[in-house]
ROBA-424765 format. One record per atom (N, C-alpha, C, O): z, y, x; residue in one letter. Coordinates in steps of 0.02 Angstrom, whole numbers, plus 50000, padded with zeros to 5 digits. Layout:
BEGIN
ZYXA...
END
This chain:
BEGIN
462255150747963X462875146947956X462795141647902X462545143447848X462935136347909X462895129647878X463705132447813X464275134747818X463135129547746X463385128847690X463585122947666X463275118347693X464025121147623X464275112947585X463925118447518X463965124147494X463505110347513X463325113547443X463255104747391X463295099147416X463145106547315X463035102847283X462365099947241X462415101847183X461835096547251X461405096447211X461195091347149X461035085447154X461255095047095X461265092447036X460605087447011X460095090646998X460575083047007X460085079146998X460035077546918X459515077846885X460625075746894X460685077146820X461395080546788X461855079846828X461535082646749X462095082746691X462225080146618X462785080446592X461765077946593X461865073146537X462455069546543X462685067546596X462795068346471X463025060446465X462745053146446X462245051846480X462855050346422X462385044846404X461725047646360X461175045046365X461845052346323X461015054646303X460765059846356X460905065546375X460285054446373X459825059746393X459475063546361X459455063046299X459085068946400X458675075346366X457955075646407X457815071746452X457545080646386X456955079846428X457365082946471X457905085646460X456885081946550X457345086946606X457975087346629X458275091346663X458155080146592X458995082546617X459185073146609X459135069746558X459385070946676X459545063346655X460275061646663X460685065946677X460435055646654X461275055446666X461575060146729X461265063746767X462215058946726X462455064046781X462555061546853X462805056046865X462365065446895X462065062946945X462065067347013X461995073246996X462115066747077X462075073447124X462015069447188X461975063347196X462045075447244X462115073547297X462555078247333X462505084147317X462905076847372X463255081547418X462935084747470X462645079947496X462805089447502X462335090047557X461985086547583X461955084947643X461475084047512X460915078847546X461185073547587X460815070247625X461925072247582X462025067047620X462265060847602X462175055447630X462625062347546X463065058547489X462725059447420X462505064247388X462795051847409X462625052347336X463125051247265X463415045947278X463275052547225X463785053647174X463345049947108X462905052547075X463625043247102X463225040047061X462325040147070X462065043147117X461975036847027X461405034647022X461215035546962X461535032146921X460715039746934X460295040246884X459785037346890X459575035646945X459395035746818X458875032446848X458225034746866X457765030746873X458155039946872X457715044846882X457915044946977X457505047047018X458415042946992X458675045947081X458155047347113X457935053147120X457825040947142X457135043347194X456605046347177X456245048347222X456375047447102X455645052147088X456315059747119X456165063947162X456805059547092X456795066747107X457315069347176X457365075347190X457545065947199X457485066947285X456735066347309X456515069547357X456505063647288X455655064947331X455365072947293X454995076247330X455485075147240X455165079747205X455615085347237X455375091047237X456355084347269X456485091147297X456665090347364X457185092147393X456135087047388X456235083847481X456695082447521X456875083247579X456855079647468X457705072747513X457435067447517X457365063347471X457295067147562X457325058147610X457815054447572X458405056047581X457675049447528X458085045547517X458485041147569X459085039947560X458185039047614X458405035947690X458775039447710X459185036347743X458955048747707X459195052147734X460095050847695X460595052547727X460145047847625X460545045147584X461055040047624X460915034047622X461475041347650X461835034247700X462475031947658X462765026747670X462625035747616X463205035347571X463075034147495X462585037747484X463215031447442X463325031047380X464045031947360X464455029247398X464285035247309X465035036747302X465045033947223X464965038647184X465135027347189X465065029447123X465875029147107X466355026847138X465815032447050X466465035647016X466495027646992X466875024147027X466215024846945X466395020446909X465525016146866X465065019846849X465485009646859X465135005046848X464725006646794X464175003846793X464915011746735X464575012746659X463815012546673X463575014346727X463395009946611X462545008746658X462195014646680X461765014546723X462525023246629X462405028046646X462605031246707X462325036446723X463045028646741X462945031946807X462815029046865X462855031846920X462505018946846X462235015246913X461605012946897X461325009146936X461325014846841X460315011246843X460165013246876X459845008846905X460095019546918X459735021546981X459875017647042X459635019047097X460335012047030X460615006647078X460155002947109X460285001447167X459685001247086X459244995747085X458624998947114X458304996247158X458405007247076X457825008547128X457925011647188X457505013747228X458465011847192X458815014047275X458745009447315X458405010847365X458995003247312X459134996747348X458424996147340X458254996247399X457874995447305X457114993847300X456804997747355X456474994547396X456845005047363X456615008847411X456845007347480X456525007147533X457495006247466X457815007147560X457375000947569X456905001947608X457404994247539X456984987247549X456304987847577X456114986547634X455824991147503X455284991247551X454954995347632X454574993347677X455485004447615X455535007347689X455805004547743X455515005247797X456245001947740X456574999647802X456634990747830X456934988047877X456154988047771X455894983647806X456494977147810X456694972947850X456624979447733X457104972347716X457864973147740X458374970847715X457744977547801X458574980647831X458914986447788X458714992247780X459494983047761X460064990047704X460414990747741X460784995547725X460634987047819X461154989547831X461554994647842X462164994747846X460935001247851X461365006847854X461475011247802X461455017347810X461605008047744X461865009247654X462575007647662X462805002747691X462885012247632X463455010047634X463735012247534X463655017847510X463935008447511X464125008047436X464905009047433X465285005547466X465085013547395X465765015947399X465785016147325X465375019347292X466425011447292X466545012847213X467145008247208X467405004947253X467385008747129X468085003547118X468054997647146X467534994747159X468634995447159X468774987147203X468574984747131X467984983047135X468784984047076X468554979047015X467934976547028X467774970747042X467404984347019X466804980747002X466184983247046X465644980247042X466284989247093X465854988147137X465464983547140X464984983247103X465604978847187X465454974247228X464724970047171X464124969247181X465224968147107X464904963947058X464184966547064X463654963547075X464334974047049X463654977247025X463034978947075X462414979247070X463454979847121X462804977747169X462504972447161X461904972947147X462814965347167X462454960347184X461944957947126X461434954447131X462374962047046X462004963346998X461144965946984X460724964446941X461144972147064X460724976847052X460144973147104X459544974047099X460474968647155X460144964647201X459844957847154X459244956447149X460364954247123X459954947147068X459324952147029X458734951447045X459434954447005X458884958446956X458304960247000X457774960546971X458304961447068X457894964947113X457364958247147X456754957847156X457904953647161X457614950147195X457514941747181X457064938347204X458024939747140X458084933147083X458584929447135X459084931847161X458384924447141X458634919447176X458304920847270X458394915947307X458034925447294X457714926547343X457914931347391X457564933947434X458784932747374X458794939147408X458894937747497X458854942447537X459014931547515X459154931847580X458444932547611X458444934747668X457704930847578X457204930247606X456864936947600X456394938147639X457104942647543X456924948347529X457374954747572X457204960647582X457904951547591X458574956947610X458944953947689X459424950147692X458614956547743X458884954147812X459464954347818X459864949947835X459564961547799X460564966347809X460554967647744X460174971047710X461044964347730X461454967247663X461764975647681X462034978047731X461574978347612X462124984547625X462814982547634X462994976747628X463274988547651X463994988547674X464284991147592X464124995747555X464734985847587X465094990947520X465934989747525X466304985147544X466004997147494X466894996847498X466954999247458X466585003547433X467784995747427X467944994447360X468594999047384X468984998547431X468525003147335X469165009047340X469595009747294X469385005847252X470225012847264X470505013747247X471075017947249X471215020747302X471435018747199X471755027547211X472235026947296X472475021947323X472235031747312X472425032347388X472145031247451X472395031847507X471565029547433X471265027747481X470825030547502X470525033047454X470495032047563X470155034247610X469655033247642X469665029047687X469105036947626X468525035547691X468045039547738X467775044547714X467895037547815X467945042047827X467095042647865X467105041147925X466425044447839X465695044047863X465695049547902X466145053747901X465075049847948X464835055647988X464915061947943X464645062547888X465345066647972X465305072947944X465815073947880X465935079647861X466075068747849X466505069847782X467135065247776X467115059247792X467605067947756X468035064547737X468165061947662X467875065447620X468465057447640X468375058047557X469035054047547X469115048747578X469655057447493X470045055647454X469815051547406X469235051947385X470315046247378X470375042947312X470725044447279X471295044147301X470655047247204X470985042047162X470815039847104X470245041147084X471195036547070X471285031746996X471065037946957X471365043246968X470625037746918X470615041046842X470675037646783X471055033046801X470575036846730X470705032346663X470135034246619X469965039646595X469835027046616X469285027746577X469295020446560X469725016746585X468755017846512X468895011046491X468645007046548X468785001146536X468395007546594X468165002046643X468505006746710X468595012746702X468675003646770X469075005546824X468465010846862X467885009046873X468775017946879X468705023246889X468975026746947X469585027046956X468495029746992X469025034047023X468705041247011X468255043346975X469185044647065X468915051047045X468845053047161X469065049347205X468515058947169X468515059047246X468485067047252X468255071447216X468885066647323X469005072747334X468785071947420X469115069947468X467865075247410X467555075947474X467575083147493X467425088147460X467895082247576X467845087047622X467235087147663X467025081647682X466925091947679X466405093847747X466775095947803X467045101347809X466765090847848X467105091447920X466775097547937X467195101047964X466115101047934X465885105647966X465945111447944X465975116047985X465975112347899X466325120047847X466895120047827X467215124847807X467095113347831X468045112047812X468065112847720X468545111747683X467475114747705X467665117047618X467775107247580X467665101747604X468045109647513X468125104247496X467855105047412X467915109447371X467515097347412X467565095447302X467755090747292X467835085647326X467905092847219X468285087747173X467845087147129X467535091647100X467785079647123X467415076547062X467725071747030X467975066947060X467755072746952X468185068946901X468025062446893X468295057046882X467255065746904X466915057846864X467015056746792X466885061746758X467225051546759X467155052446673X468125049146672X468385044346701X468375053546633X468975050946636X469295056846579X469015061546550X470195053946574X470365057446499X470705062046573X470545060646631X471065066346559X471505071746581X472245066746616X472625063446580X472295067446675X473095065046720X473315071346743X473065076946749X474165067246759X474525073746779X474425073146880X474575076946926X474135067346876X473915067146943X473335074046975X473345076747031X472925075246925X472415080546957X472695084647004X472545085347064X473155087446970X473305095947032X473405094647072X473065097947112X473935088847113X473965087447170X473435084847218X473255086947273X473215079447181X472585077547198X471965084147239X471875084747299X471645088047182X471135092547161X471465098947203X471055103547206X472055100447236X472355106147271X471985109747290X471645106347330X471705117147289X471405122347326X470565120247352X470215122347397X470475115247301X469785112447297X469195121547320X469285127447306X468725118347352X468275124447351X468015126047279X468005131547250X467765118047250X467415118647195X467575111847165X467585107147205X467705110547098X467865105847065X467515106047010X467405110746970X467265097647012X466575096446959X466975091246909X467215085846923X466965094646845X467395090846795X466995091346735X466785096646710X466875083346704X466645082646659X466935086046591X467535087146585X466465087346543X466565090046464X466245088146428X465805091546401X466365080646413X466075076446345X466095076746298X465715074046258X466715081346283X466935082246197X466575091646209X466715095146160X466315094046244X466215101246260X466865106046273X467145106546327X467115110146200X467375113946220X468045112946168X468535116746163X467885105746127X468485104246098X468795100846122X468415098046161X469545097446132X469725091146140X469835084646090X470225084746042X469595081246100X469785076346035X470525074446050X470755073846107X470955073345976X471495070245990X471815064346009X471795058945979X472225066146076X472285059846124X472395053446067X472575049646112X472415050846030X472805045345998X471895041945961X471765036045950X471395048445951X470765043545953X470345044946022X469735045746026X470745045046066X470185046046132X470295039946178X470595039446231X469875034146129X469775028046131X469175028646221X469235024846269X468695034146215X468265033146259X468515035246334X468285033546388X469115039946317X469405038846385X468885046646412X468525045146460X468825051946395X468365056746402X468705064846410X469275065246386X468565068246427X468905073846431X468545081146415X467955079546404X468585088346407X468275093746387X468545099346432X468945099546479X468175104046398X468215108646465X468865111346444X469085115046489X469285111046391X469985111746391X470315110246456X470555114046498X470255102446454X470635098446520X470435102946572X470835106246605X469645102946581X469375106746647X469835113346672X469875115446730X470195116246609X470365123746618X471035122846651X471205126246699X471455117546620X472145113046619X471925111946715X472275115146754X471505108546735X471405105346811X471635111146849X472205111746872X471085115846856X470905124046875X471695123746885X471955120446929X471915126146855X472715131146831X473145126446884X473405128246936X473125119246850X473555116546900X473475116046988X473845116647037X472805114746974X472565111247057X472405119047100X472325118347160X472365125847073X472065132147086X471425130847140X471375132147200X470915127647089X470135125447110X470015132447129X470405136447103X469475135447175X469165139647169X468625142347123X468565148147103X468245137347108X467685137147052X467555131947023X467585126647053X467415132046976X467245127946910X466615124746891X466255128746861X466325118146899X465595117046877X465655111046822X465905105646835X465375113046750X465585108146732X464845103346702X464255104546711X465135098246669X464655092946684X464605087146601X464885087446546X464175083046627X464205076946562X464455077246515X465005075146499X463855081246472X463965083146411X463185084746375X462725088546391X463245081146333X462535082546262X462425089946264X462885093946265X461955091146263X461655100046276X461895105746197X462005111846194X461885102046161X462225108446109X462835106646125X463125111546103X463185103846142X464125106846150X464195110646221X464795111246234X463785113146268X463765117846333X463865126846311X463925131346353X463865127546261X463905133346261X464685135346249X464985139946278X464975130046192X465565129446187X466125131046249X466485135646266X465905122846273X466315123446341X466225127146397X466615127046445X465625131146393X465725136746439X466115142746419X466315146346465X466265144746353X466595148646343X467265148646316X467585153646300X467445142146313X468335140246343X468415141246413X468855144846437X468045138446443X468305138646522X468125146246543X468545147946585X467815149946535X467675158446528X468395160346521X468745162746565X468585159046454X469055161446415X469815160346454X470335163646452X469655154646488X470375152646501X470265153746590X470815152246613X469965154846626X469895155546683X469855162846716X469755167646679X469915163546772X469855171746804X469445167946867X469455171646916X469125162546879X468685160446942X468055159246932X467975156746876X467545159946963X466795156646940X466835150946918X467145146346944X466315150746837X466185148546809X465495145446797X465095149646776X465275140046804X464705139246792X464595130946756X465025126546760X463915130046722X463615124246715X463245118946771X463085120346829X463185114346747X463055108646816X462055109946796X461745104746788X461795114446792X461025114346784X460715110246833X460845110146893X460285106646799X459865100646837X459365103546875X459055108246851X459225101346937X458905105246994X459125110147000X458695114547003X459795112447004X460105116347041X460565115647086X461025111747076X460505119847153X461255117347199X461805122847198X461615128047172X462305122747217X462715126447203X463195124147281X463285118247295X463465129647321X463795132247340X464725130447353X465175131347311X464775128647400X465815126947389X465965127247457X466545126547476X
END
């Protein structure tokens, strides 16, 4: 029987660690959830076809979750023979779009029509909105962070299970509705297991407090949490322990997990 599962490619926040790069995943090898820059050494190191990649989902533009932008678009180029068209780029209406063409000038200079036959497909989303690829459905919405954000709530048409991913954002009263009876909901813990107080949470960031706050409201089934510097993980695993009665776990790099 066919599983929805999650595979972790990184959990870091902006520092990286050995073994562990920005935060990063794929959905059943089919979807990708931001870009680290590590993406293609390690879909090739755990035998995902990057080609097999037809989707990109980014939460939001920060350089930590799109440098892997550029050696994605580099690979599909030289495999497929100059044709992206069957890439499809999914992120904020703001700045999407920019950053591609960002990740394409850098790639190719002034040469991209002679380097790039088919442009990839990109759509610019925003809260409420909807899309719908082979096999998945995916919710929008708005999160709050200093640059325009969403957050997505992907279903597997074939197991029907569903996740929620925060992406980097402070705590809304939007989640529970949003995040409802989620299989599994992946919520960042930047501050770990403290919260900083809203009045200096200038970065717009959230902890596994909030994470516990989501849970309760949205009644997630399980808990994975994410993007966060490696000494504050122990913390926030044992708030969300503390405050939870559902599986609990960390977002461990090269690991998949289950929803």
């Amino acid at each position: 029987m066919k599983q929805s599962f999650i595979r972790v490619l990184g959990s870091a926040d902006w520092h990286q660690t050995a073994y562990n790069d920005h935060s990063c995943y794929t959905i059943c090898d089919k979807i990708l959830i931001d870009a680290c820059p590590s993406v293609i050494t390690q879909l090739l190191e755990h035998d995902v076809d990057p080609l097999g990649i037809r989707t990109v989902c980014f939460t939001h533009m920060h350089c930590d979750h799109y440098m892997g932008l550029a050696p994605l678009l580099h690979y599909w180029r030289v495999c497929r023979d100059r044709d992206l068209g069957e890439l499809t780029i999914v992120g904020p209406k703001a700045t999407v779009r920019k950053f591609v063409m960002k990740a394409m000038d850098f790639l190719f200079d002034t040469h991209i029509n002679e380097c790039v036959t088919v442009m990839p497909r990109i759509i610019e989303v925003g809260g409420g909105d909807t899309v719908d690829i082979p096999g998945f459905h995916i919710d929008v919405l708005d999160g709050d962070h200093p640059t325009p954000d969403v957050c997505y709530r992907i279903t597997d048409l074939t197991t029907g299970h569903a996740i929620g991913l925060t992406g980097d954002t402070r705590y809304l009263p939007t989640f529970g509705a949003f995040f409802h009876d989620v299989d599994l909901l992946v919520h960042e813990a930047s501050y770990g297991g403290t919260p900083r107080p809203e009045a200096q949470n200038t970065s717009k960031h959230s902890s596994a407090v909030e994470a516990v706050r989501v849970c309760q409201e949205s009644g997630a089934k399980s808990l994975l949490l994410t993007h966060s510097y490696e000494p504050k993980r122990p913390a926030a695993l044992k708030v969300a322990h503390r405050g939870l009665d559902i599986p609990v776990e960390w977002a461990v790099p090269h690991h998949t997990f289950t929803f």
